[in-house]
N, C-alpha and C positions, 0 to 999 in steps of 0.2 A: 201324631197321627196314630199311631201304636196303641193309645188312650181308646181310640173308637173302637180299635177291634176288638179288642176288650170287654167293651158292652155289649160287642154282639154277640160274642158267646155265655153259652148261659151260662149259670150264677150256680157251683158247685152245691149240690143240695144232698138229704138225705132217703135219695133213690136209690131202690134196687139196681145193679146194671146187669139184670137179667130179661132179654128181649127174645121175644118170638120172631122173627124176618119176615114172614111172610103177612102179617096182620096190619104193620107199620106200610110192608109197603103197598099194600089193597086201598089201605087208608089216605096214602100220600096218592094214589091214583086218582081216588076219586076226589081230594081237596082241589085236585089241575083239573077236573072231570070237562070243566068248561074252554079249557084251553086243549083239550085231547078234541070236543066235538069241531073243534074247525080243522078238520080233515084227519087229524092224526091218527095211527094206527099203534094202538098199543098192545105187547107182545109181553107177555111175561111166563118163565119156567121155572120153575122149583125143583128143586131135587127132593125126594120123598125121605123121613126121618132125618131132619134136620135138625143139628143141634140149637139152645137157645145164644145167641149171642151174649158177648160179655161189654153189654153196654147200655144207655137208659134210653127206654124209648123216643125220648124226649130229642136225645142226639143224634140217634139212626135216623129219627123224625125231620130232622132238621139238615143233615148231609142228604138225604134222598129228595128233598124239597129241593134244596139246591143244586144237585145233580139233573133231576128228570126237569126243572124250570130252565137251562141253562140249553137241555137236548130242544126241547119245546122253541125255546128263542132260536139254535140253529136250524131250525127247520122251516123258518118264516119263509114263504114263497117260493121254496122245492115244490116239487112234482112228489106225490105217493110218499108223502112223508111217513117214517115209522121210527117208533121208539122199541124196541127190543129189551130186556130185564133179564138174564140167569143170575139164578141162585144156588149156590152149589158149594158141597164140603172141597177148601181146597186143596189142592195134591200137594202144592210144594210149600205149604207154611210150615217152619219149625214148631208150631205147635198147633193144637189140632181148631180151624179156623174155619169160617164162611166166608165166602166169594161173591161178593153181589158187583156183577159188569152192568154198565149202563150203555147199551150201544143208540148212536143215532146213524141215518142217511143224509144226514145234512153235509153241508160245503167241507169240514174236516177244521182242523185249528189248522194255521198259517204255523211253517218251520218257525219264521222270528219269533213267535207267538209262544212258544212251545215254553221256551226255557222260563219263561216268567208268569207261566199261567197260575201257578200256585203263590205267589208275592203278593202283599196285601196291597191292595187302591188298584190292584192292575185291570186293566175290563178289555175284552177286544170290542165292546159293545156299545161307548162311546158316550158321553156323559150322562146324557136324559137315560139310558136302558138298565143301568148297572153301577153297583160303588165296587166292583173289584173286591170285595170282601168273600163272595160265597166258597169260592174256593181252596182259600186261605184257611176260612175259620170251619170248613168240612175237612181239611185235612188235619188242623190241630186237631180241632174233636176223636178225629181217626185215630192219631196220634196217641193223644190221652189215655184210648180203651186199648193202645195197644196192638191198634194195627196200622194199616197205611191206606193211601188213596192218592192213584197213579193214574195218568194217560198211560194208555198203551199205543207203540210205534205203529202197528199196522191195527190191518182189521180183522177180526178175530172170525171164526165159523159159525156162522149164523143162519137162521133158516133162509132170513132175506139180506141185501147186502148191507154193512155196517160200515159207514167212513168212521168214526168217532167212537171210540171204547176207555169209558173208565173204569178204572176195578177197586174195588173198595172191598179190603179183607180186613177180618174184623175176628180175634179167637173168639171161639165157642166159651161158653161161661162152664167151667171146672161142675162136673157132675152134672148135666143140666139135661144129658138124654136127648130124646130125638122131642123137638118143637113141635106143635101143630103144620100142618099143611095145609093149604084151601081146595 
């Protein structure tokens, strides 16, 4: 089984892993554009002189895909659904990093649920919706460039209320100055 996850992530190539944040994630916004128009409210903040990230678009492209598709599925048949996005340098990385939270108001993950969300084949979504991969192979990815991608216990300070926060820190790419902003 191991074999499959394998092929789902992509195939080490000779890319820069120097990324802008805020352009990928404009981008992955509007790839979902049609799954935001049935009702959902999408929220995003930047922090201004942002460094670039040390990883290839192609990967941020690809954990943020499966981060905001996963908010999008918890939110099926809530009330005033929203998805929430900070992006921000973070305080407490040992080396100097970006912070991209992914909050939803959806139902919350289940305690049981918790321990095994990042385990490969795992889905709380049930066979037809998910292969329990996205998770998995958004955290190697994480892993790879170097940084992590966690649930957080509670719900973080947000403009509206957040059940569900993931944070995906990622170092800043050595020399790379402040990124564009939108």
């Amino acid at each position: 089984m191991s074999d499959l996850r394998h092929l789902s992530v992509p195939a080490a190539r000779n890319v820069e892993r120097i990324t802008a944040v805020s352009p990928i994630l404009l981008r992955v916004a509007a790839l979902l554009d049609w799954r935001f128009r049935k009702g959902v409210t999408f929220r995003s903040e930047f922090a201004p002189d942002l460094p670039f990230a040390a990883i290839a678009p192609s990967e941020l492209e690809q954990i943020l895909v499966n981060l905001l598709s996963n908010a999008l599925d918890a939110l099926a048949g809530r009330p005033t659904p929203i998805i929430q996005v900070r992006v921000r340098l973070a305080d407490d990385a040992p080396v100097p990093s970006i912070e991209i939270l992914v909050a939803d108001n959806g139902a919350g993950v289940a305690r049981s649920a918790r321990d095994r969300l990042f385990e490969d084949f795992f889905t709380t979504k049930g066979p037809e919706a998910g292969t329990g991969l996205g998770l998995a192979v958004s955290r190697e990815i994480a892993r790879a460039a170097g940084g992590s991608l966690m649930l957080l216990d509670g719900p973080a300070s947000w403009p509206e209320p957040a059940v569900t926060v993931f944070k995906l820190t990622l170092p800043a790419a050595p020399g790379s100055g402040a990124g564009p902003t939108p």
